[in-house]
C-alpha positions in Angstrom: 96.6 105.8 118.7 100.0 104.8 117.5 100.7 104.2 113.6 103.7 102.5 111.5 104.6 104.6 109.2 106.9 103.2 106.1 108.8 105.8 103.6 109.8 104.5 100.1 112.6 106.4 98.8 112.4 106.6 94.9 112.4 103.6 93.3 114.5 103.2 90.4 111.4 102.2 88.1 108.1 104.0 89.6 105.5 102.8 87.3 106.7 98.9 88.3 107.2 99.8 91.8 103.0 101.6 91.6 101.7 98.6 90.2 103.1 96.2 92.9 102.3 98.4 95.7 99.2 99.3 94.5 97.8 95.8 93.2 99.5 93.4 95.8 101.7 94.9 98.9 98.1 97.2 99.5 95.8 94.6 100.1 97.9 92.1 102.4 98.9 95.7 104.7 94.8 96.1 104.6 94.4 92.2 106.1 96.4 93.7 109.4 94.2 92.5 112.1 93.5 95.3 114.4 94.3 98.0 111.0 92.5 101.0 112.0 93.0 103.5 108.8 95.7 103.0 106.0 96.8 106.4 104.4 99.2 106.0 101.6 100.5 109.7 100.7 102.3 110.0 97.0 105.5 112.3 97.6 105.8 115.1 94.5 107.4 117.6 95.8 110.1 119.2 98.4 110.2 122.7 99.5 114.0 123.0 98.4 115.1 120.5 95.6 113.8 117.3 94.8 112.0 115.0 97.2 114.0 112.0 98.0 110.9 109.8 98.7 107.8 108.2 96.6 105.3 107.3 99.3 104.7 107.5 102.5 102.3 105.0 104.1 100.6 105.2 108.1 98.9 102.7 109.2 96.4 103.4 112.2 96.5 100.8 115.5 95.0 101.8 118.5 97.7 100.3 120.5 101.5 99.6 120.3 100.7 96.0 121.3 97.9 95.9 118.3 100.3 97.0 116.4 102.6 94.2 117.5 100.2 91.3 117.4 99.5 92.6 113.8 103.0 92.7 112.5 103.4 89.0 114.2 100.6 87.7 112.5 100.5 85.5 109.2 99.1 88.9 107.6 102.0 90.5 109.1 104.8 88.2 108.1 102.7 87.8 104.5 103.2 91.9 104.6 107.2 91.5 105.5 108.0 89.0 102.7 105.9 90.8 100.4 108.4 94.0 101.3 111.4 91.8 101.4 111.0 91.1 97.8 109.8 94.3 96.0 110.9 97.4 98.2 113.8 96.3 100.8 116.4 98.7 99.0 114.3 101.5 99.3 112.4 101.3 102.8 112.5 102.8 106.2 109.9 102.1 108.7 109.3 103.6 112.2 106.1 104.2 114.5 104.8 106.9 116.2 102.1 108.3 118.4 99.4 110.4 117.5 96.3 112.2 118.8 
């Protein structure tokens, strides 16, 4: 299974930055064709100092190429310009392999 995983450092206004995840960025990621499991983890705490990130989300595709024809898909470009205009200044997204 491989899964994109996307880290949102803190935002500068969480409650604002919740409700747009929450109410719109959510439900376009869950419109991924081929979207396996979506995990969204809330960040509150480090184990030395404060935690430099919000959320954490993983998104579960069985294969790299799923994963691929998913972020080149309307849903996927709809999820990019969705990003693009809420969370571009605080995001960092990767992928990963995992049993």
């Amino acid at each position: 299974m491989i899964k994109l995983i996307a880290l949102y450092r803190n935002p500068s206004d969480t409650a604002e930055f919740d409700k747009h995840y929450f109410d719109v960025h959510v439900p376009l990621i869950r419109k991924f064709p081929g979207l396996r499991r979506l995990e969204v983890t809330r960040v509150t705490g480090a184990p030395i100092g404060e935690a430099k990130f919000h959320l954490m989300a993983e998104m579960y595709f069985d294969t790299k190429d799923g994963m691929d024809a998913a972020l080149a898909s309307q849903e996927g470009k709809a999820v990019m310009r969705d990003i693009m205009s809420f969370a571009a200044d605080v995001i960092t997204v990767f992928h990963g392999e995992s049993d």
